[in-house]
C-alpha positions in Angstrom: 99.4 128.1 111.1 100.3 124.6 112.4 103.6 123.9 114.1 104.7 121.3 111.6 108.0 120.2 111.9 110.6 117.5 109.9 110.2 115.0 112.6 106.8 115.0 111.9 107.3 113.1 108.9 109.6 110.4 109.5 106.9 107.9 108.6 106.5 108.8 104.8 109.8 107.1 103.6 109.2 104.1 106.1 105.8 103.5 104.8 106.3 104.5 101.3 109.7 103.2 100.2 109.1 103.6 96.7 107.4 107.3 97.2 110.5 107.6 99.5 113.0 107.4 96.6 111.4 109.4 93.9 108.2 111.2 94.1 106.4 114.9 93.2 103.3 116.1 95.8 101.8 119.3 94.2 98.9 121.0 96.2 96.5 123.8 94.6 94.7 125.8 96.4 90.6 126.3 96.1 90.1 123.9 92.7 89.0 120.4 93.0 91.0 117.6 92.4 89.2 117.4 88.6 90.3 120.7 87.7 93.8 119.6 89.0 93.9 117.0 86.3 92.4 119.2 84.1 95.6 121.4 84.7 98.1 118.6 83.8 96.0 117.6 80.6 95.9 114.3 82.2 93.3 111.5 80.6 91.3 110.3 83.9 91.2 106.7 84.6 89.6 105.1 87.4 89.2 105.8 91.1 91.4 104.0 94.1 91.6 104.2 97.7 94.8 104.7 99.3 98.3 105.8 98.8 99.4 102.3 98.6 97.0 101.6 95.6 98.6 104.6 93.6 101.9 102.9 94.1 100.5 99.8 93.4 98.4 101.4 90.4 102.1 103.1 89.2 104.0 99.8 89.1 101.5 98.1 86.9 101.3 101.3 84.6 105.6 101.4 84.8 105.9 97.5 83.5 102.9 98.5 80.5 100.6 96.1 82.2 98.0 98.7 83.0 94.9 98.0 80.4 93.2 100.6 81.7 96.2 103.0 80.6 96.6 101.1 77.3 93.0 101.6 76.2 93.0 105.1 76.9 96.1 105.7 75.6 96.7 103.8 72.6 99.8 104.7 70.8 100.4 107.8 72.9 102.8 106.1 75.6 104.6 109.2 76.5 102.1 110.4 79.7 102.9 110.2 83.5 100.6 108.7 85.9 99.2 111.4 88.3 97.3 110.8 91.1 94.6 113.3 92.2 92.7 113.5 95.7 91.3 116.9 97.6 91.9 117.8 101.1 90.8 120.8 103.6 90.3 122.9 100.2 93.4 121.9 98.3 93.7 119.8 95.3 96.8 117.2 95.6 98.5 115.4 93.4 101.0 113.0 94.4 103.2 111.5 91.5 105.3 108.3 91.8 108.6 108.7 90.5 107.2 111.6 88.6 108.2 115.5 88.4 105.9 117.0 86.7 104.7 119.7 89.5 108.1 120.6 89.7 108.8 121.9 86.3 108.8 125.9 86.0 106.8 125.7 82.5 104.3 123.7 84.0 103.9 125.0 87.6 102.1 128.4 86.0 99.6 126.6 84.5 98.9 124.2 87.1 98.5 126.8 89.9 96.9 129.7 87.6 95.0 132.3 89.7 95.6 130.7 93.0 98.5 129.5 95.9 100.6 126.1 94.8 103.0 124.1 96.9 105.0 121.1 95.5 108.6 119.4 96.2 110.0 116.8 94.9 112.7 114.5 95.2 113.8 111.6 92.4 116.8 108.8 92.8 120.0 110.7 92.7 118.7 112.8 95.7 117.7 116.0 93.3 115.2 117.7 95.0 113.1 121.2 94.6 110.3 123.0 97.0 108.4 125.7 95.0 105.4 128.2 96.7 103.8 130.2 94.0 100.7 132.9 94.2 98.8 134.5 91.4 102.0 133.5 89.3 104.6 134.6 91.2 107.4 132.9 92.3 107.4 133.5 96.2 109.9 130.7 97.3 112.1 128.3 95.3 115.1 126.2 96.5 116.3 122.5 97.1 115.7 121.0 100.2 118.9 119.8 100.6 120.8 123.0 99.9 118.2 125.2 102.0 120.5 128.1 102.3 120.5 128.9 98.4 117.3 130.1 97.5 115.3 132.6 95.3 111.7 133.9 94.8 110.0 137.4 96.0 110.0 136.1 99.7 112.6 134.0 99.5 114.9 136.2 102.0 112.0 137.8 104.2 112.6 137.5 107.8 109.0 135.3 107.8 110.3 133.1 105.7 113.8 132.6 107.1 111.7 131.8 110.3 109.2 129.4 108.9 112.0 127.3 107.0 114.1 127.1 110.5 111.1 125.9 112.6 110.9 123.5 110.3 113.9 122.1 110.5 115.7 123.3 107.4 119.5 124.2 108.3 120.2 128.0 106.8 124.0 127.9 107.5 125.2 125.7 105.0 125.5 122.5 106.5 123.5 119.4 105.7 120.6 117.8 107.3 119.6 114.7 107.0 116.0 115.5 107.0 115.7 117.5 104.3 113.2 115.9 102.5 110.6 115.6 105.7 111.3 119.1 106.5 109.6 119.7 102.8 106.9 118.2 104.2 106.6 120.1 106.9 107.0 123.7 105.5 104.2 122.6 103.0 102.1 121.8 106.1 102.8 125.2 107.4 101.6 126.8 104.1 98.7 124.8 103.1 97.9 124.0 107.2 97.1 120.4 105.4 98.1 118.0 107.4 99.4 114.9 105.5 99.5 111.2 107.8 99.3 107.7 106.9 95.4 107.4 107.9 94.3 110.5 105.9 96.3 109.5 102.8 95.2 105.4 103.2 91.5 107.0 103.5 91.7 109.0 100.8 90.0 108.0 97.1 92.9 109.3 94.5 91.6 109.9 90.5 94.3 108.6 88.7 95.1 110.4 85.5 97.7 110.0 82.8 99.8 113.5 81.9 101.4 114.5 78.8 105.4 115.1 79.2 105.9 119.0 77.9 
């Protein structure tokens, strides 16, 4: 298991301000990133390379300027854009001010028969972390209130550990990086490692997801 920790992570909201404010990374275990998109029900559109195109790619499809999005989706205007890559056997999706991996009718579906990972966080400083296996709900909380949490592991001394070495206060009081310890304890159960140069590397899918 890597050593991840929230200081690890103090680049994502520096180099992605807009991902910084609202954003939703899901990760599946041992499916491809198609399948991923097959999960969502997402339309695929074309391939890009880079986080920074996705956010790029998001704020064209946000102001309805995408024609790519427009063709495919004619009249049917209420989807998401997803963006799907794979990495060291995990599907991820990253969504720009999107939620969908966060949702507890969707998550099921998305990480059927396997291990998922997501958090989120959107503009008013909401924010979830959920680790699901074979269905079960192992871990669920909000990053910035890491002391109230449920899930079948959610009190196991393990998992009191891992969220500490992390970063994640347990005591009540509020840290300030709440949202990079997310990252982290995702690192430390996917042992992906997430940095600027892998993600600007990366070719994402993009894909357009039905709202439930």
């Amino acid at each position: 298991m890597t050593a991840a920790h929230a200081t690890d992570y103090t680049w994502f909201e520096k180099r992605y301000p807009v991902l910084g404010e609202a954003y939703c990374l899901t990760q599946v275990q041992g499916i491809s990133a198609g399948e991923l998109l097959r999960r969502f029900d997402a339309l695929p559109g074309r391939e890009v390379t880079g986080l920074e195109a996705v956010v790029e790619a998001w704020e064209t499809f946000d102001d309805g300027e995408d024609e790519e999005a427009a063709a495919l989706l004619g009249e049917d205007d209420d989807r998401l854009l997803v963006a799907v890559t794979e990495a060291d056997g995990w599907a991820l999706a990253v969504e720009v001010y999107g939620y969908l991996g966060s949702l507890h009718e969707v998550i099921p579906g998305l990480g059927d028969g396997t291990r998922l990972v997501s958090h989120f966080r959107n503009v008013n400083a909401v924010d979830h972390f959920n680790w699901w296996e074979h269905g079960t709900c192992r871990l669920r909380f909000e990053p910035l209130f890491a002391d109230q949490r449920d899930g079948s592991d959610a009190d196991a001394p393990g998992t009191v550990e891992l969220m500490a070495a992390c970063g994640f206060r347990l005591d009540g009081n509020r840290y300030d990086l709440h949202t990079e310890a997310a990252f982290a304890l995702a690192e430390r159960l996917t042992e992906v490692r997430l940095t600027p140069e892998r993600l600007e590397a990366a070719t994402f899918r993009l894909g357009y997801a039905p709202r439930p």
